[in-house]
N, C-alpha and C positions, 0 to 999 in steps of 0.2 A: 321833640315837641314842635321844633321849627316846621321840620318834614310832616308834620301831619296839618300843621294852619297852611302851610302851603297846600298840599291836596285838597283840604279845606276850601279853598279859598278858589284853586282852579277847578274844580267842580262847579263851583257857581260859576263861571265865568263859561263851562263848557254847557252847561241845561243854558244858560242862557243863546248861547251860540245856536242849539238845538234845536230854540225855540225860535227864533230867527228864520230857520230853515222850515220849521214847517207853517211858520204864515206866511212867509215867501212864497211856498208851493200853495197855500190854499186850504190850507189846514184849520186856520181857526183864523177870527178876524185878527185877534191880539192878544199876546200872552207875555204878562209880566211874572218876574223871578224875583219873591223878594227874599230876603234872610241871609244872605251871602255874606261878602265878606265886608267883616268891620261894621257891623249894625246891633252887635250884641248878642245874636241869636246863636252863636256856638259858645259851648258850655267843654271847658276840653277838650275833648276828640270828639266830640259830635255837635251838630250841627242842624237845626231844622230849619227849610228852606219851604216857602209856599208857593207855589205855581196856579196862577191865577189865568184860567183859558177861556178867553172870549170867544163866544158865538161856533163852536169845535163842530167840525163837519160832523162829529162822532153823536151829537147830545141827542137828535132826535130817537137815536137806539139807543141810548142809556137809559133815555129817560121811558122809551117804552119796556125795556126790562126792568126797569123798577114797577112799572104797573102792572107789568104780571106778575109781581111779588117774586122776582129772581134779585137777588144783592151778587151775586159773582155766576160767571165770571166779567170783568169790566173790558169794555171793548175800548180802551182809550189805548192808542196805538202812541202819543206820544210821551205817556206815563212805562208803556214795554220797555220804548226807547232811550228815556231817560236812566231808568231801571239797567237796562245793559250798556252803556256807555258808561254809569257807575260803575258797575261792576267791573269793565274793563280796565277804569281808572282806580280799579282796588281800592274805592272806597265803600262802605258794604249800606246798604241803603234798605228801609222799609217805606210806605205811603200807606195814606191813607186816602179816599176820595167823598168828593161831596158834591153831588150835579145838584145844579137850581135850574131855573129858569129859563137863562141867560146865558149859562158858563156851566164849568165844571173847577173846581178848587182840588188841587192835591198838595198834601200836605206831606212832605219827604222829612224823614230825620236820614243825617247821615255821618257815618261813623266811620274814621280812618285812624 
């Protein structure tokens, strides 16, 4: 159980790293991680985590595939990458996504 809060736990530490790197390059204005470690939001081996992306280079095509009435596929390139850095770090990970406005909200459970 140790071994899985710890995976737990450096998973959030690594989406946030992640997310570091792509406002650094230009990627979104500003993206917080919240639900990580020590905040209540894991439940045993699973864990759900919210990725909250400010102003994402990606929104203005999200948001125009939702007005053609397409839901998938999502062009959010740092939910791919989030997605596979999980998976490399074997912990098994689903989302979910929500564009507004402003932003775009994904909402990760994750399971090690």
């Amino acid at each position: 159980a140790k071994a899985t809060k710890e995976r737990l736990e450096a998973s959030g530490e690594g989406l946030r790293a992640l997310s570091k790197v792509f406002v650094d390059n230009g990627y979104a204005l500003k993206i917080v991680v919240d639900g990580d470690a020590g905040d209540g939001a894991a439940v045993g081996n699973e864990r759900r985590v919210r990725v909250r992306v400010d102003g994402p280079a990606t929104l203005w095509g999200a948001r125009e595939l939702i007005s053609r009435g397409y839901n998938a596929p999502s062009n959010d390139y740092l939910a791919f990458t989030m997605s596979a850095f999980l998976e490399h770090s074997n912990v098994a990970s689903s989302y979910t996504e929500r564009v507004g406005d402003a932003g775009i909200d994904l909402n990760f459970i994750l399971t090690a």
